[in-house]
C-alpha positions in Angstrom: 0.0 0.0 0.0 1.7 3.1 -1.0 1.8 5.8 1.6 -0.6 9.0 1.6 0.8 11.8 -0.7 3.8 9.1 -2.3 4.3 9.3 -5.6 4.1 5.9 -7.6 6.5 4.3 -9.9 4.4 4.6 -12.8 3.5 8.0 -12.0 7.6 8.6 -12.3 7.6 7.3 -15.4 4.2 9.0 -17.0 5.9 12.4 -16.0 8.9 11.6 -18.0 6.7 9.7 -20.6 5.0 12.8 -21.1 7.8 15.0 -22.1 8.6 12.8 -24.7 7.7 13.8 -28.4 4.5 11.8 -29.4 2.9 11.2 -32.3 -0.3 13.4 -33.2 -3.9 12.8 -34.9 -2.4 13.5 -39.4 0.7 10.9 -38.0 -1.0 8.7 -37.2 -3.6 8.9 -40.0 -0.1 8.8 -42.6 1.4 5.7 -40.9 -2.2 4.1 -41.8 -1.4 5.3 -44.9 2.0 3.9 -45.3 0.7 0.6 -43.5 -1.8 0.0 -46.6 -0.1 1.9 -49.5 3.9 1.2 -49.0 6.2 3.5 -48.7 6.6 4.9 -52.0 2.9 6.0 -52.7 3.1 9.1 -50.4 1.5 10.9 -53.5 -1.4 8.4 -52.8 -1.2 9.2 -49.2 -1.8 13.0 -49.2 -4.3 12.7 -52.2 -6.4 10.2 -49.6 -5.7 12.4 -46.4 -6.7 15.8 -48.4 -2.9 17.8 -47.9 -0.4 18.4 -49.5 2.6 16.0 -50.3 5.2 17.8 -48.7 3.3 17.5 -45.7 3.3 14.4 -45.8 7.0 13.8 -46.7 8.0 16.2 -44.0 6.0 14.3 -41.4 7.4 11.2 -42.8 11.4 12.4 -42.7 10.8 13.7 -39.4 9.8 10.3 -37.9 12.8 8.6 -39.5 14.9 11.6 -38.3 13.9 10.9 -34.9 14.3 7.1 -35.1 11.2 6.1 -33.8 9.7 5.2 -37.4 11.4 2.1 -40.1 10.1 1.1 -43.0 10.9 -2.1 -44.8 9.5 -4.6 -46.7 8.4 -8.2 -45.4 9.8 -10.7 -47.2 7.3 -14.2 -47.9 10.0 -16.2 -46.9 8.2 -19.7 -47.5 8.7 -18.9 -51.0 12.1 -18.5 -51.2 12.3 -22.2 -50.1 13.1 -20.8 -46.5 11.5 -22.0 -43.1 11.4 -19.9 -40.4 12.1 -20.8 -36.9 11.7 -18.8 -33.5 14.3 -20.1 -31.3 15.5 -19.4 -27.8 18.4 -20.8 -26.3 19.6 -20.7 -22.8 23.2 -20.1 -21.8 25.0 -22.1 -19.4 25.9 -19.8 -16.6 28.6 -17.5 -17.2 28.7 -18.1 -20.9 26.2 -16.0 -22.0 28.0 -13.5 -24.5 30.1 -17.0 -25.7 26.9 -18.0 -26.8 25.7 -15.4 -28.7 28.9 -15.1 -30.6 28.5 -18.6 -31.6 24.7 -18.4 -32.5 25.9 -15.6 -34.6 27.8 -17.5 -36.8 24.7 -19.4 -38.3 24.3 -16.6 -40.4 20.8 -17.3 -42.0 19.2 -15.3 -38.7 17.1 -12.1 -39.4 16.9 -10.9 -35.9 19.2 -11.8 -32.9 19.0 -10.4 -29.1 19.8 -11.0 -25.3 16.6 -12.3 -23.8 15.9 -12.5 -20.1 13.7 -14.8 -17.7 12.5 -18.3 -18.6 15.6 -18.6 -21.2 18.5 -16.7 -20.0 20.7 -16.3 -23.2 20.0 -15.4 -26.8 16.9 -15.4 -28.9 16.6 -15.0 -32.5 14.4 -15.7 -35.9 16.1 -18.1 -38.6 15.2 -18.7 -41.7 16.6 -22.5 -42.7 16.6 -23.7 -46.0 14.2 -26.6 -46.7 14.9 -29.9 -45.7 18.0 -28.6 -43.7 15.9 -28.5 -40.8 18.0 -31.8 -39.1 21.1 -30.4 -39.8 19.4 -26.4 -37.9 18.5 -28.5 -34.9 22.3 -30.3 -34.9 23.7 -26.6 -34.7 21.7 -26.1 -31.4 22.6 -29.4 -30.3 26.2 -28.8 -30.6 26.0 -25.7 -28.3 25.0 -28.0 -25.5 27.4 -30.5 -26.2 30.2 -27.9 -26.3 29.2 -26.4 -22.9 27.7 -22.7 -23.7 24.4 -23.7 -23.9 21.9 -25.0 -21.2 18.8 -25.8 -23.6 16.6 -24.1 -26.8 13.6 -24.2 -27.7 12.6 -24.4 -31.5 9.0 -23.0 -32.4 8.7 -23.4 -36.5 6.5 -21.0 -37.4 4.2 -19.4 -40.6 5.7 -16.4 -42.1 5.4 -13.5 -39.8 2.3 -11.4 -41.0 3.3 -7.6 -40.1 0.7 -5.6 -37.8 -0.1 -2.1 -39.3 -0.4 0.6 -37.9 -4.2 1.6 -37.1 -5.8 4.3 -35.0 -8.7 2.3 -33.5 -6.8 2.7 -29.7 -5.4 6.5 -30.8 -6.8 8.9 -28.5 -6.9 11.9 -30.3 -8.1 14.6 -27.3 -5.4 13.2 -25.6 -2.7 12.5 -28.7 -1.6 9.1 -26.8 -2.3 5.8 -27.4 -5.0 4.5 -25.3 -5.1 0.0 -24.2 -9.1 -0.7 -23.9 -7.8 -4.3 -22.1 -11.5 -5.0 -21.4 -12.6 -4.3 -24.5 -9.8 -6.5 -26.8 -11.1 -9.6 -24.2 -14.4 -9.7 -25.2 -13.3 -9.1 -28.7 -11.1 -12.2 -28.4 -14.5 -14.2 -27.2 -16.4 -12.9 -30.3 -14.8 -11.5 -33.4 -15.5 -14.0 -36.7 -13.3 -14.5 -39.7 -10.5 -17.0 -41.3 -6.6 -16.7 -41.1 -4.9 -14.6 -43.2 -3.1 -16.7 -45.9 0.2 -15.4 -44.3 -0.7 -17.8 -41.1 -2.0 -20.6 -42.8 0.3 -23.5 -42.9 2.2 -23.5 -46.2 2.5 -27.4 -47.7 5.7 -27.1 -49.3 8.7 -24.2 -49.3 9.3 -23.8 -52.9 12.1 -22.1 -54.5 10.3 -19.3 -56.6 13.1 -17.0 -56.3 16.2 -16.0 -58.0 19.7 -14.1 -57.6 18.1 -10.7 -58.8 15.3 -11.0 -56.9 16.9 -11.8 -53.5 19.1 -8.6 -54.7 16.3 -6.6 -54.6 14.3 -7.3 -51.9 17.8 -7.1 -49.7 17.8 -3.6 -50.9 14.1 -2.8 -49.9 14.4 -4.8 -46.4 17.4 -2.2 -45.9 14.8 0.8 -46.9 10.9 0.3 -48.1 11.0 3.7 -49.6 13.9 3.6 -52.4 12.8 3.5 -55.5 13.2 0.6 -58.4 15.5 3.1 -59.9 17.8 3.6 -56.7 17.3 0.0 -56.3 19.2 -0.1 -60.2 21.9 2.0 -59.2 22.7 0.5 -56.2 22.9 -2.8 -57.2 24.5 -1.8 -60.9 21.5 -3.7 -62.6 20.0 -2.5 -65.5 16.7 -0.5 -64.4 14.5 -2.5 -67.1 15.8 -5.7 -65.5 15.0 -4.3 -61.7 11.8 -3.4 -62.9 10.9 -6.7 -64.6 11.9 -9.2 -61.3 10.0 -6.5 -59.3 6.8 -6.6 -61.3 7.0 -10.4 -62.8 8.8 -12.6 -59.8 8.7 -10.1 -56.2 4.8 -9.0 -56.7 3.3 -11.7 -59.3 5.0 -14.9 -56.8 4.0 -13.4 -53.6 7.9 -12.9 -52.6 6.8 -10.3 -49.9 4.2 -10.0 -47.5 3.4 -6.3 -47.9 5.1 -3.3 -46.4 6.3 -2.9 -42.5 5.3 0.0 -40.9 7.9 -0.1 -37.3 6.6 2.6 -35.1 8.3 3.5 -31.9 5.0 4.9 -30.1 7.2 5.3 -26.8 10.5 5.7 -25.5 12.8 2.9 -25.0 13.7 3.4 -21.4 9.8 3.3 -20.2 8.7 0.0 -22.6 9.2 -3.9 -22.5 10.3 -5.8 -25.5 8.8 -9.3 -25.4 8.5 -12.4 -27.2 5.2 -14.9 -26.5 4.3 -17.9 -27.4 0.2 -18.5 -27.2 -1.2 -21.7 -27.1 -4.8 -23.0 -27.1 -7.5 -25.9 -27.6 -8.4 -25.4 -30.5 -8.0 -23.9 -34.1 -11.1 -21.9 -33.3 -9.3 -20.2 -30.3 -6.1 -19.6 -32.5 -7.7 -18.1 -35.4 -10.0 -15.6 -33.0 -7.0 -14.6 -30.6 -4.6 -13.7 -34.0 -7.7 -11.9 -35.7 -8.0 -9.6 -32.5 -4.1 -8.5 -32.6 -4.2 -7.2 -35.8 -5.4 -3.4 -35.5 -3.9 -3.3 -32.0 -0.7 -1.0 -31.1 1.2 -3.3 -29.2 2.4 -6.5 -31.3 5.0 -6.2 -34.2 3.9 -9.1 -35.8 2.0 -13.0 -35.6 3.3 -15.9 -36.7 1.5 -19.5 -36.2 3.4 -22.5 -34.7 3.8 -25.1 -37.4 1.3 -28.5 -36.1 0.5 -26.7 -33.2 -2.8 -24.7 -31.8 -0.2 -22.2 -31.0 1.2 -18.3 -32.2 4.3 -16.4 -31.3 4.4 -12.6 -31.6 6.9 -9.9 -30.5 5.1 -7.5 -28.4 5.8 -3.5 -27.5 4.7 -2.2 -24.4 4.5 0.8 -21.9 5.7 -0.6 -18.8 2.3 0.6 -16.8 0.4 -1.4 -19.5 2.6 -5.2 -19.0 0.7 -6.0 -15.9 -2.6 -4.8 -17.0 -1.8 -7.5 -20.3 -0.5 -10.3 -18.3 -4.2 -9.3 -16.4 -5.9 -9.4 -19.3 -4.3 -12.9 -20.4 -5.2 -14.4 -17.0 -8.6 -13.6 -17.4 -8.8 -15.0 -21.3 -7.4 -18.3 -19.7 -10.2 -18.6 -17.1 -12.7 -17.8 -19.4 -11.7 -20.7 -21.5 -10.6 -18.2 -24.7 -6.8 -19.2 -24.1 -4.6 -22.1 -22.7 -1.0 -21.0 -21.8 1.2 -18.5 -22.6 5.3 -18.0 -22.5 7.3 -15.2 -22.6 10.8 -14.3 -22.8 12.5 -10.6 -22.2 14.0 -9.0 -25.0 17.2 -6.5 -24.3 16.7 -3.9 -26.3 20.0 -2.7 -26.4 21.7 -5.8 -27.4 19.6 -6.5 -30.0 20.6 -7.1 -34.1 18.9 -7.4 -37.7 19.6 -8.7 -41.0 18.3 -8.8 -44.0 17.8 -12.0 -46.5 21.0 -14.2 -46.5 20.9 -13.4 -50.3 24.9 -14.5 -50.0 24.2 -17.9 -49.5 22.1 -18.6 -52.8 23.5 -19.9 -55.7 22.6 -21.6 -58.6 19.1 -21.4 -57.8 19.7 -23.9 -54.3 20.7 -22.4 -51.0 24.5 -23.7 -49.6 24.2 -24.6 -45.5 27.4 -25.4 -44.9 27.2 -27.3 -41.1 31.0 -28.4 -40.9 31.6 -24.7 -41.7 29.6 -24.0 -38.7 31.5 -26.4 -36.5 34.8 -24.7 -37.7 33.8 -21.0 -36.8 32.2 -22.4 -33.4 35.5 -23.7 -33.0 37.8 -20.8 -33.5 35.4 -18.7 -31.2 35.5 -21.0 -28.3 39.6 -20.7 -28.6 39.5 -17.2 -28.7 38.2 -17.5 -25.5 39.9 -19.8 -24.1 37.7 -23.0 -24.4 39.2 -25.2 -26.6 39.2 -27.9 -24.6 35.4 -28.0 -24.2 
């Protein structure tokens, strides 16, 4: 019980939260824009919002200025012949930065980090070639067997759908965004609908891609707004080419997902950075509970567990709001609308990404070298001192 006149924790951090530059009401209403048009249609964007383009490309640069806003494009890995896989791996004591070193070297991850509670040691996403996925689990293996790793956990996953970026919880009197918990729960009990086809579980990873098209989408993973003609000049391909893969193989193939809209609605210091894992009873559950999270501010994006009634996501959040979503999760489990859930701490600040591993494709097959793996693992271990491991 706090004392009489005290001030709280999270009224500490509201008071420095609220000095903070925040987004307003045309902002928000362009990242909808971007969410739904890409990018590279801010033309499109004013022309929908009524004002003028350079209003729009100012608000834009400012929000990249001020790091809080990326924009890339989300690659449709499972036709590229690449399965993805959530992984977390626990550290044996003392080994912790060992360990990431030597997940590092596996160099088909897209995103890498420190994670904290249930697995204390390194996280990441992987993308792993088809029917490599024996050879994937054997590189995990062997980080137990050489003593800087306690355990993992593998969840293979969908493709990540993207969230974008809606204003249903915007307050606009107040410019902040509002959490209605109460209100997503009995949404979860009730809204109606089928997966999108980025969720659905793919029956085979074909190979639909080639060198020019990984090449391309690299360069739009790296920044959704350059144009086919930047792409051309950056890569030295002919523009005509560029613009043929992009039209014929990227869109016609389904090589990406859509655009991703990475907004930054609060500062670092007063957020958590989380991965869950959801599980449930049934499909039913699965499909209601993934349908909910997509106009909401706080996931990055859903993927669902491959043969299970399960979805991870990476989730964004004011501190002051965790509790009141653990809450809200509690209560979904007693009201029979969820099963379990597992979460793992993200470090913000010791976190990586990459784009495509574009350098490992050739001759239309991708190359997973695992003995190469073993050799880089080794040097790193002697490096430190732990050869003899």
């Amino acid at each position: 019980m706090e004392e009489a006149g005290k001030e709280t924790i999270d009224v500490r951090i509201r008071d420095a939260f609220a000095s903070w530059k925040k987004l307003d009401e045309m902002d928000v209403k362009i990242l909808e824009g971007l969410s739904f048009l890409g990018p590279r249609n801010l033309a499109s964007i004013a022309e929908h919002l009524r004002t003028p383009t350079s209003t729009v490309r100012y608000r834009v640069k400012r929000m990249l200025e001020d790091r809080i806003l990326f924009l890339h494009i989300n690659p449709y890995h499972t036709h590229m012949g690449l399965k993805k896989a959530l992984v977390f791996i626990e550290a044996e004591p003392g080994y912790e930065d060992v360990l990431l070193d030597c997940a590092r070297v596996n160099d088909f991850w897209l995103f890498l980090c420190r994670i904290y509670g249930p697995y204390e040691g390194c996280g990441g996403i992987w993308t792993v070639p088809r029917g490599r996925d024996d050879d994937f689990i054997s590189f995990l293996q062997s980080l137990i067997d050489l003593g800087v790793a306690r355990s993992y956990d593998v969840n293979w996953t969908t493709c990540h759908e993207g969230i974008p970026v809606k204003a249903r919880w915007y307050d606009t009197v107040e410019n902040e965004w509002a959490f209605n918990w109460s209100e997503w729960m009995e949404e979860v009990g009730s809204i109606e609908g089928e997966l999108p086809w980025t969720l659905v579980e793919p029956r085979d990873w074909p190979i639909m891609v080639d060198q020019d098209d990984l090449l391309i989408i690299k360069e739009l993973e790296i920044d959704g707004r350059r144009s086919l003609t930047d792409v051309s000049k950056r890569l030295g391909i002919p523009f005509e080419r560029v613009k043929y893969h992009f039209r014929e193989h990227v869109s016609k193939r389904k090589l990406i997902e859509g655009y991703n809209v990475e907004i930054y609605r609060f500062p670092f210091l007063f957020t958590e950075y989380l991965f869950f894992k959801f599980e449930f009873n049934s499909h039913e559950q699965l499909t209601r509970f993934a349908l909910s999270l997509r106009d909401k501010p706080f996931p990055f994006h859903i993927g669902k567990v491959i043969g299970e009634n399960a979805l991870t996501t990476h989730i964004y959040l004011p501190k002051w709001e965790f509790r009141r979503f653990i809450s809200a999760l509690s209560k979904l489990i007693r009201r029979g609308f969820l099963r379990d859930y597992h979460y793992v701490i993200q470090d913000m600040y010791q976190s990586w990404r990459e784009t495509i591993p574009y350098q490992h494709f050739n001759d239309g097959r991708w190359n997973y070298d695992g003995d190469k793996l073993q050799e880089k693992i080794g040097r790193i271990l002697e490096e430190n001192g732990l050869g003899s491991r």
